[in-house]
C-alpha positions in Angstrom: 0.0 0.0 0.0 1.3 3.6 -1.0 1.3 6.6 1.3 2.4 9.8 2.2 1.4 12.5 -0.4 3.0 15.6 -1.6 0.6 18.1 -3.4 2.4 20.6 -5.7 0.4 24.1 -6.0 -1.2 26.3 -4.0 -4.5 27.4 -5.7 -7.9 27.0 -5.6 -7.5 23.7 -6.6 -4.7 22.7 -4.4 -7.1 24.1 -1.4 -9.9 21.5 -2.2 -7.3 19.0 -3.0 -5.5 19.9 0.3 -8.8 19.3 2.3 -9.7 16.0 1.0 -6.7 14.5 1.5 -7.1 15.6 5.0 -10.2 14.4 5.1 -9.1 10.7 3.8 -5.9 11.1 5.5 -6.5 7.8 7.4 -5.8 6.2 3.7 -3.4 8.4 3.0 -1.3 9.3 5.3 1.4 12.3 5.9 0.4 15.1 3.8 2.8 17.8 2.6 1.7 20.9 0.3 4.4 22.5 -1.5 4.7 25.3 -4.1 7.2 28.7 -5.0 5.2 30.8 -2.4 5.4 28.9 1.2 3.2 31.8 2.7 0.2 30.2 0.2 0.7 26.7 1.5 0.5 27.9 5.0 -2.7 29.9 4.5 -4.5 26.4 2.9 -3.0 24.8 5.9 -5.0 27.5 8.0 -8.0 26.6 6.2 -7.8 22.7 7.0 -7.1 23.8 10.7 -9.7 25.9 10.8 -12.0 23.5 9.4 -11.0 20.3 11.7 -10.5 18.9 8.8 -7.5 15.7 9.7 -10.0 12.8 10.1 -7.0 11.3 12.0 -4.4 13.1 13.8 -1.1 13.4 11.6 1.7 15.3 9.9 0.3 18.0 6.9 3.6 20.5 6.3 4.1 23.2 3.9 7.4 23.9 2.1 8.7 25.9 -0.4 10.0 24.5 -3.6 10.2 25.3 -7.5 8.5 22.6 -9.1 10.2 23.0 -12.5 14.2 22.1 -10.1 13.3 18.1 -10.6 16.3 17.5 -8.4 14.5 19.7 -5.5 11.2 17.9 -6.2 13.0 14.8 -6.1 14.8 15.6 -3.1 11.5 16.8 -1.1 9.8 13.5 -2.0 12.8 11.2 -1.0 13.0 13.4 2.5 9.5 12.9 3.3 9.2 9.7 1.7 6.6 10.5 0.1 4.8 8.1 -2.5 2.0 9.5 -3.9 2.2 13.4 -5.9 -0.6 15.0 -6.6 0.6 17.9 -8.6 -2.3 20.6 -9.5 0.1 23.3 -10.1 0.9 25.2 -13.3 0.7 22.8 -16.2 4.3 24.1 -17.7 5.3 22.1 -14.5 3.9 18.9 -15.3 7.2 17.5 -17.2 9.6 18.5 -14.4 7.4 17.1 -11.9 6.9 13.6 -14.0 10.5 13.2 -14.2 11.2 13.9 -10.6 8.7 10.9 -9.6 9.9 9.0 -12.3 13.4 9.4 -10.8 12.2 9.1 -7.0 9.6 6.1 -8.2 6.7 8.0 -6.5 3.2 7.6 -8.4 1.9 11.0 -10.3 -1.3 12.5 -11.0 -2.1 15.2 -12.8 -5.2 16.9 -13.4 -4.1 18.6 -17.1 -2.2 18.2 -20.1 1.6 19.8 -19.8 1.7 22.9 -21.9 5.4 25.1 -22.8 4.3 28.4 -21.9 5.8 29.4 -25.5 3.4 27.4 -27.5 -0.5 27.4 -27.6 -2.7 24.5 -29.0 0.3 22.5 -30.5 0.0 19.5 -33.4 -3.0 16.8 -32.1 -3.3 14.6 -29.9 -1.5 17.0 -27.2 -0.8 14.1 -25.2 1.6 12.8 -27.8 3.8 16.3 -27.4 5.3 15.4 -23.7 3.4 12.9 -21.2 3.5 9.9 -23.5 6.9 10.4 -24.2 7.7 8.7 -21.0 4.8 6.2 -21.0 7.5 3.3 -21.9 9.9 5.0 -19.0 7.4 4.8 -16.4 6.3 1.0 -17.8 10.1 0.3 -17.7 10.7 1.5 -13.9 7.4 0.5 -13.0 5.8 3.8 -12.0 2.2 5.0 -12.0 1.6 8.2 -13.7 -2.1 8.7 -13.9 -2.9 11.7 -16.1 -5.1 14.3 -16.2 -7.4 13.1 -13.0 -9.3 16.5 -12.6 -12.6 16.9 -13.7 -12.3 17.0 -17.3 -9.9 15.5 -17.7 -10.4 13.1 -15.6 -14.1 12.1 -14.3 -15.7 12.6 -17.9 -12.8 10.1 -19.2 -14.5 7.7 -16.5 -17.7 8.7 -17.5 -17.2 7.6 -21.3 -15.3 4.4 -20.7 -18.6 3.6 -18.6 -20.9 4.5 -21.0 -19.7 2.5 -23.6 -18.5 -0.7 -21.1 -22.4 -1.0 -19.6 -24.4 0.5 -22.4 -23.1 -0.2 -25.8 -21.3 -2.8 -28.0 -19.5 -0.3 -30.1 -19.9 3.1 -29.5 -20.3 6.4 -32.1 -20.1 9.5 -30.3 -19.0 11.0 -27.3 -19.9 15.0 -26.6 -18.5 16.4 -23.1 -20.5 19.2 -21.8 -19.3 21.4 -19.5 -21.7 24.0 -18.1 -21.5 26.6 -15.1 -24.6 27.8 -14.2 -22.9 29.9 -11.2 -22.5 33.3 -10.8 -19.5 34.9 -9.1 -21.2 38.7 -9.3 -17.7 40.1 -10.8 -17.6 42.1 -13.8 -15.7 39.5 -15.5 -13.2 36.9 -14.2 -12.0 33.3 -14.6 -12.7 30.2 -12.7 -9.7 28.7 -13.1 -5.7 30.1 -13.6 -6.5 33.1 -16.5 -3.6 32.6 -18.2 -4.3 28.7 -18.8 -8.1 29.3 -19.0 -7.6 31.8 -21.6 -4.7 29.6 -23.9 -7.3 27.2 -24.3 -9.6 29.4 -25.7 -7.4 31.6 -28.2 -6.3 28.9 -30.2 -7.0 26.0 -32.5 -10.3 24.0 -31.9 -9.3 20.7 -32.5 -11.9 17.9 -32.3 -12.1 14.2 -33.6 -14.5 13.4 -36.0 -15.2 10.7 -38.7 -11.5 9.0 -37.6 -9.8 12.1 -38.2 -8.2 15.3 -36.3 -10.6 18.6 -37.6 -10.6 22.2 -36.7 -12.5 25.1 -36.0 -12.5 28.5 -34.1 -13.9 29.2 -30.9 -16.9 30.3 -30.8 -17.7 29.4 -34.4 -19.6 26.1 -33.2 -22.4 26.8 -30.7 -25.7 24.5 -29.5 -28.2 24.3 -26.6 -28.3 21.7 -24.5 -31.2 21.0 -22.2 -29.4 19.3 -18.9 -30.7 18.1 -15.4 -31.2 20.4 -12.8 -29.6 23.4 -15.0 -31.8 23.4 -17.8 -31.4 24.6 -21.3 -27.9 26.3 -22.1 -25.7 27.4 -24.4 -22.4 25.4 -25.3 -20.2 25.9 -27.9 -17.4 23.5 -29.1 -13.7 23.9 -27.5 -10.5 22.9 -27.5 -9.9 20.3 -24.6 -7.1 17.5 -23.2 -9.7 14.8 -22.8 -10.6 14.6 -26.6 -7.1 13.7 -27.0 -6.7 10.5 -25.7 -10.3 9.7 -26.0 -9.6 10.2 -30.0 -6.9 7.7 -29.2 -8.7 4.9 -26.5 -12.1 5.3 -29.2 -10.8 6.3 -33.0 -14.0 4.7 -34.1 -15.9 7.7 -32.2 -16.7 11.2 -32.7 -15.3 12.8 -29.9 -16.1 16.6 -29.2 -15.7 18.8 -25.8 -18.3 21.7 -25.3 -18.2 24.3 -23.1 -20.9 27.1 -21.4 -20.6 30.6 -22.2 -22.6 33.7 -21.7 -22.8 36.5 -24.3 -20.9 39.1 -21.6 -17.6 36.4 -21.1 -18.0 36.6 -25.6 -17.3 39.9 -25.4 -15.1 40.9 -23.4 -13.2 37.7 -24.5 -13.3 38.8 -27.9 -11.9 42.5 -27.5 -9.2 41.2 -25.4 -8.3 39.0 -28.0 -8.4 41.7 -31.1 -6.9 44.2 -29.2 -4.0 41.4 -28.8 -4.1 41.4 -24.9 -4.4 37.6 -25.0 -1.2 37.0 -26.6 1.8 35.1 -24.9 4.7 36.7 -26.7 6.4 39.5 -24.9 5.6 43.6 -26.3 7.6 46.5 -25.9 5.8 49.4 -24.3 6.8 53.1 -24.8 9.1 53.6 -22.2 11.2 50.2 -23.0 10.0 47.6 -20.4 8.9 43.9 -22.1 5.6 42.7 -20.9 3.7 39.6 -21.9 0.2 41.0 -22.3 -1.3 37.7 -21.0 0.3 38.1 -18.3 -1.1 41.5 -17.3 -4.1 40.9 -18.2 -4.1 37.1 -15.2 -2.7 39.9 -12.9 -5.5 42.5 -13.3 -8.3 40.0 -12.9 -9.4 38.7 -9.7 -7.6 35.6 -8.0 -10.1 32.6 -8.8 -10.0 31.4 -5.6 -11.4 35.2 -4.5 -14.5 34.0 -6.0 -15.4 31.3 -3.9 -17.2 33.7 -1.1 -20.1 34.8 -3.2 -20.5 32.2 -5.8 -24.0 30.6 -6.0 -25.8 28.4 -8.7 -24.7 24.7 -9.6 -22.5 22.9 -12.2 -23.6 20.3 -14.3 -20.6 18.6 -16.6 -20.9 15.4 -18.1 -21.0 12.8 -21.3 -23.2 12.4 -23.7 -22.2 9.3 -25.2 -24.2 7.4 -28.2 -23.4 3.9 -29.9 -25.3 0.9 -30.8 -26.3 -2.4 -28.2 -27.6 -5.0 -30.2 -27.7 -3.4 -33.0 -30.3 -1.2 -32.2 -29.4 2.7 -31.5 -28.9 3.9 -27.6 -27.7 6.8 -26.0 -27.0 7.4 -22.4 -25.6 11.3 -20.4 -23.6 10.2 -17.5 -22.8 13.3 -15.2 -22.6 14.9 -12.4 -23.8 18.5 -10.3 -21.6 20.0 -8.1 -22.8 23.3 -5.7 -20.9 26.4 -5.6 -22.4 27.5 -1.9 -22.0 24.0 -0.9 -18.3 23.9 -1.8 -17.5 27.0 -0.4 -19.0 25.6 3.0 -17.3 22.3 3.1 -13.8 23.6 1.5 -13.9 27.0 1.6 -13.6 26.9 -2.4 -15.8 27.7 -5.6 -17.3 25.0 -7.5 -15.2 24.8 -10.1 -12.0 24.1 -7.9 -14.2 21.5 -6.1 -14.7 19.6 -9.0 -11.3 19.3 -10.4 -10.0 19.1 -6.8 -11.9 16.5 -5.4 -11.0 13.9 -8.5 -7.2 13.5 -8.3 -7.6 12.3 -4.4 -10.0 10.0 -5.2 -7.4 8.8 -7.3 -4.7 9.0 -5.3 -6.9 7.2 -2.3 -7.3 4.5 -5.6 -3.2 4.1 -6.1 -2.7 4.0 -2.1 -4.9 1.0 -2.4 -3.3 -0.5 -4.7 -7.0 -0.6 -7.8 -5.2 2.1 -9.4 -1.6 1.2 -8.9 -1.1 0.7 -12.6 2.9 0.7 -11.9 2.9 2.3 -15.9 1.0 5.5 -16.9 -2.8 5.7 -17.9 -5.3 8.3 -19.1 -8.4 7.4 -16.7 -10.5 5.7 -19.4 -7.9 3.1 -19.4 -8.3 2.3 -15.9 -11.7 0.6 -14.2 -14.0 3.7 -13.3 -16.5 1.8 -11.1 -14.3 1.9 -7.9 -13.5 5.4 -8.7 -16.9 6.6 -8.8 -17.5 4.7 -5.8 -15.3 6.8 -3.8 -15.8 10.2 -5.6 -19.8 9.0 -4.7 -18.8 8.9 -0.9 -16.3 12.1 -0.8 -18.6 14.8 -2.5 -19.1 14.4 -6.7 -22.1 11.7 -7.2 -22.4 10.6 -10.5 -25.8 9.8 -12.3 -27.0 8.5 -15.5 -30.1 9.4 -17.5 -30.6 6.5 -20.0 -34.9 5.5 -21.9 -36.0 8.5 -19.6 -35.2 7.6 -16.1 -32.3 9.4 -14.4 -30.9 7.6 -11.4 -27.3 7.2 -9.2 -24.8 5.1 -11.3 -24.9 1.5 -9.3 -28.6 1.7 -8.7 
């Protein structure tokens, strides 16, 4: 059985991730928290104290460490013994952090695809560019690298692979919908890191369809779908890391990501983007000093995890997957809904850091086990998602199925 975890980053997403592994810490056992900016770590740490939220009593430490030094990472995780990384920093990190526990033998998770800060949207399937590069590595020194364990990623990977495995005998389609039906009562902001929310969003579409890579524009491709408990919204089709390996796991499907956006986050988008304040290469202003305009732009807008106070409203992402069973036609929305109030209250976080939070410990609490202990690395659809929605049921992100009109919990 693995323990001991180390979670790299100190966002909103680190906070939730921080509190469930407290919370399961019984499975999991010492806890450290690490990122660039100890003071961060130490204020989450606050936040579990102040909470009660150790189920048993036990070590949870902060430190301060640059996740792209793979020799410090590696050092940190050999001094702690640590066995289990959940990293949910920055995803120019991922590499850096991969190597260290490939180096260290400590099983990784991720919750996103690695990006270079230099590139947006590079040649399909993204996966291909840097993770799976060490696939045979990590098969060769035995270590589990599960990759991108968040939300979507992550869950809707699960969700697919159990579409298909109960429902179908081949399967056709798979559409990921991801809506927010929250409100954060900001003028405009991001859920999520702006600079990582936004370099999804400014470049290639890329979707697979009829067993080949296609693209679009954002914003070009839009639809409403009527969903449980949100109702009717508006989705339109972006740019995701999920569609990449699930192109690869299912080349016989169409596989598309779509994503909720109101006509205010359009336009404001848009001018940011024609005006050229989106970009990521550096500008020289008037007086001489080089600024990335992204850049400005992540620091002028509020800190996601700011949001989590006054956010109300509900979530609902999930899978609509259709195939054939016995060669008649079938299609079946697995999903979940997540509560922005309810997170806040529980984690002290927004919605949208509860849901990609709450996966990766699931999954770590999966590897500590030994179920998910692939000792090689995986996209979730390649690994069973039964006991993983069995936990995620019991620590906060329930997952139900609407299939010939009735809408019930997964295993019922």
């Amino acid at each position: 059985m693995k323990r001991n975890v180390l979670i790299i980053g100190a966002g909103g997403v680190a906070q939730v991730v921080a509190h469930k592994c407290a919370q399961n810490n019984d499975v999991l056992g010492d806890l450290h928290i690490a990122s660039r900016t100890k003071s961060k770590c130490d204020a989450i740490l606050e936040t579990v104290r102040d909470k009660g939220a150790m189920k048993v009593e036990g070590v949870f430490e902060a430190h301060a460490l640059d996740a792209m030094d793979v020799a410090a990472t590696a050092a940190l995780i050999r001094e702690k013994d640590v066995q289990i990384v959940i990293n949910v920093g920055t995803a120019f990190v991922n590499m850096s952090v991969l190597d260290a526990c490939i180096e260290t033998g400590a099983a990784y998770i991720d919750t996103a695809i690695h990006e270079d800060p230099a590139k947006i949207c590079e040649t399909p399937p993204w996966y291909a560019n840097y993770e799976w590069k060490k696939r045979d590595l990590c098969a060769e020194k035995g270590v589990t690298a599960i990759l991108g364990a968040g939300f979507d990623p992550g869950v809707v990977n699960a969700f697919a692979r159990y579409a298909i495995d109960t429902y179908m005998d081949e399967v056709n389609s798979i559409d990921i919908v991801d809506i927010n039906a929250g409100s954060h009562g900001k003028y405009f902001a991001t859920n999520f890191d702006p600079e990582i929310n936004f370099r999804e969003f400014t470049g290639v579409v890329y979707y697979w369809e009829d067993q080949q890579w296609k693209e679009t524009t954002m914003f070009a491709s839009g639809r409403d779908w009527d969903l449980p408990v949100v109702g009717t919204q508006r989705a339109y089709q972006s740019g995701h890391d999920e569609v990449h390996s699930l192109a690869a796991n299912y080349p016989q499907a169409d596989v598309r990501f779509w994503m909720g956006f109101g006509e205010h986050y359009i336009n404001v988008f848009t001018v940011l983007k024609n005006i050229g304040l989106l970009s990521e290469q550096p500008v020289t202003t008037a007086e001489g000093q080089e600024v990335i305009p992204l850049k400005v732009v992540k620091a002028c807008l509020p800190d996601p995890s700011s949001l989590a106070p006054d956010y109300t409203g509900k979530t609902c992402i999930g899978d609509l997957v259709k195939g054939t069973k016995d060669g008649q036609d079938v299609e079946v929305f697995v999903y979940n809904v997540a509560d922005h109030k309810e997170a806040y209250e529980e984690v002290g976080s927004q919605g949208i850091s509860y849901t990609a939070g709450v996966p990766p410990v699931a999954a770590a609490m999966l590897v500590a086990k030994g179920d998910w202990d692939a000792k090689t690395m995986r996209n979730v659809e390649e690994l069973d998602p039964k006991p993983f929605f069995t936990i995620l049921d019991a620590i906060g992100l329930p997952t139900r199925v609407e299939f010939n009109g009735e809408d019930k919990a997964w295993n019922a």
